[in-house]
C-alpha positions as protocol buffer text, in pm:
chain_id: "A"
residue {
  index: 1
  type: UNK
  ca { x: 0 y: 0 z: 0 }
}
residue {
  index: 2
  type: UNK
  ca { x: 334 y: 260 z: 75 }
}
residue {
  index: 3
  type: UNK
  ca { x: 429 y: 223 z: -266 }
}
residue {
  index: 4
  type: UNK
  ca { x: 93 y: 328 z: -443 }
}
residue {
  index: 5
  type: UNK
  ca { x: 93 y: 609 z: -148 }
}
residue {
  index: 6
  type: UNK
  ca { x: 428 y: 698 z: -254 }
}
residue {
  index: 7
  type: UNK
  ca { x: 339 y: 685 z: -646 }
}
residue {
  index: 8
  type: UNK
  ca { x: 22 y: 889 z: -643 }
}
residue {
  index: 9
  type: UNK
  ca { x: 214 y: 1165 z: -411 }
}
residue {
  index: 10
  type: UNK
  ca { x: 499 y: 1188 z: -666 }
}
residue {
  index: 11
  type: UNK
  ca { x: 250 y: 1263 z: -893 }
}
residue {
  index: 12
  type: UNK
  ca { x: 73 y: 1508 z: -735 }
}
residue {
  index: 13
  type: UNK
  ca { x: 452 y: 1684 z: -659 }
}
residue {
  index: 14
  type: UNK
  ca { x: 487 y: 1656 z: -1015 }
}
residue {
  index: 15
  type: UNK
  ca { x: 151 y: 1856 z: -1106 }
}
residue {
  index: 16
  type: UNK
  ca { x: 241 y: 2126 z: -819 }
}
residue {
  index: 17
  type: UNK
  ca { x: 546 y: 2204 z: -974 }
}
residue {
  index: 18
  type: UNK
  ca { x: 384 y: 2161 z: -1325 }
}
residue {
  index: 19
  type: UNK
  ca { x: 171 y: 2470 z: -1198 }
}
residue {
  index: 20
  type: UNK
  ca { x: 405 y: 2642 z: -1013 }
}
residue {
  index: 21
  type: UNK
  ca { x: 657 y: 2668 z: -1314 }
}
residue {
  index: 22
  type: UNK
  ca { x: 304 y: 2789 z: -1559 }
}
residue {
  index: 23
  type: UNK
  ca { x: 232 y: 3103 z: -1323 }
}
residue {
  index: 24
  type: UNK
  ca { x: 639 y: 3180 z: -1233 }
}
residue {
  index: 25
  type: UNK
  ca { x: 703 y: 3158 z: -1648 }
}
residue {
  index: 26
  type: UNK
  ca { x: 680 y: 3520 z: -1670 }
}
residue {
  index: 27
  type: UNK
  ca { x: 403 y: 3546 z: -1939 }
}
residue {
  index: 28
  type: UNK
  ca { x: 91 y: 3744 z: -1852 }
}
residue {
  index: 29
  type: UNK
  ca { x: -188 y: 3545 z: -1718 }
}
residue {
  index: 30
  type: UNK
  ca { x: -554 y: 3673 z: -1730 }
}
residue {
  index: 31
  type: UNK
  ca { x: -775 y: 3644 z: -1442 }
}
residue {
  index: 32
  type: UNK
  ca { x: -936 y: 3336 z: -1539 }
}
residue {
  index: 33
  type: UNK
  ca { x: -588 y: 3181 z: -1577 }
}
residue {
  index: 34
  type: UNK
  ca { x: -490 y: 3280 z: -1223 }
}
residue {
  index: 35
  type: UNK
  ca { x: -835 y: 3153 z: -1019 }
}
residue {
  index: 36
  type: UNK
  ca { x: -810 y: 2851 z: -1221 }
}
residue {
  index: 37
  type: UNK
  ca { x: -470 y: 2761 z: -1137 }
}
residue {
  index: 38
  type: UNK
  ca { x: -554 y: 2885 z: -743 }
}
residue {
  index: 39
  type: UNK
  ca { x: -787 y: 2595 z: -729 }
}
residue {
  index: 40
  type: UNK
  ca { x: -589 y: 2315 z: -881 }
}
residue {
  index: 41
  type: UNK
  ca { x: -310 y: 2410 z: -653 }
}
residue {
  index: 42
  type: UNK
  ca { x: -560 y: 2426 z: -323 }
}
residue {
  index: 43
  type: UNK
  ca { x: -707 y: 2093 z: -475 }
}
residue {
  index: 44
  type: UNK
  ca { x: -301 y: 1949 z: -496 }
}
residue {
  index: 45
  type: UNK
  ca { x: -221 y: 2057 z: -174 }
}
residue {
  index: 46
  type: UNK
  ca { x: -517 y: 1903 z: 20 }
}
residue {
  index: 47
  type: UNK
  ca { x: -439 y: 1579 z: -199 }
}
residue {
  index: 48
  type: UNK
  ca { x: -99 y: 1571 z: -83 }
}
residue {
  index: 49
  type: UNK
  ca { x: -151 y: 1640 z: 246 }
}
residue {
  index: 50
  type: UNK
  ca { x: -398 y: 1346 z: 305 }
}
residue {
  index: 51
  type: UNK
  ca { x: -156 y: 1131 z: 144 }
}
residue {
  index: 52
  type: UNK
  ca { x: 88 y: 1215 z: 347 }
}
residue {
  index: 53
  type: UNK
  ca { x: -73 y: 1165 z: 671 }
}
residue {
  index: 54
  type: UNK
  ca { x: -203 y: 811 z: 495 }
}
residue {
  index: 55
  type: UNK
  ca { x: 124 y: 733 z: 462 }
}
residue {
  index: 56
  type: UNK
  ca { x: 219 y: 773 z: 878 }
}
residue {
  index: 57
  type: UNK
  ca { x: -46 y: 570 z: 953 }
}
C-alpha cells in the first residue's frame, strides 16, 4: 500500500510544480488563468496532504 501512497504523491509533486513553473514563467496570465490555477493548486495541496498523513499511519 506505501508504494501506491508513494506513487500517487509523486504525482501530485509533479503537477504542483507543473503549476508552479506555468504562473512563475513570466508570461501574462488573465484572471481566469490565475483563479483557475488557485484551485488546482488548493485541490493538490489538500491531496498531498492526506496522502501524506495516509502514509504515517
Amino acid at each position: 500500500m506505501k508504494d501506491k501512497i508513494e506513487a500517487t504523491l509523486e504525482y501530485y509533486n509533479v503537477k504542483e510544480e507543473q503549476i508552479l513553473k506555468a504562473v512563475n514563467s513570466g508570461k501574462p496570465l488573465t484572471t481566469d488563468e490565475i483563479i483557475s490555477y488557485g484551485q488546482q493548486m488548493t485541490e493538490i495541496v489538500h491531496k498531498i496532504t492526506a496522502l501524506e498523513v495516509a502514509k504515517e499511519n
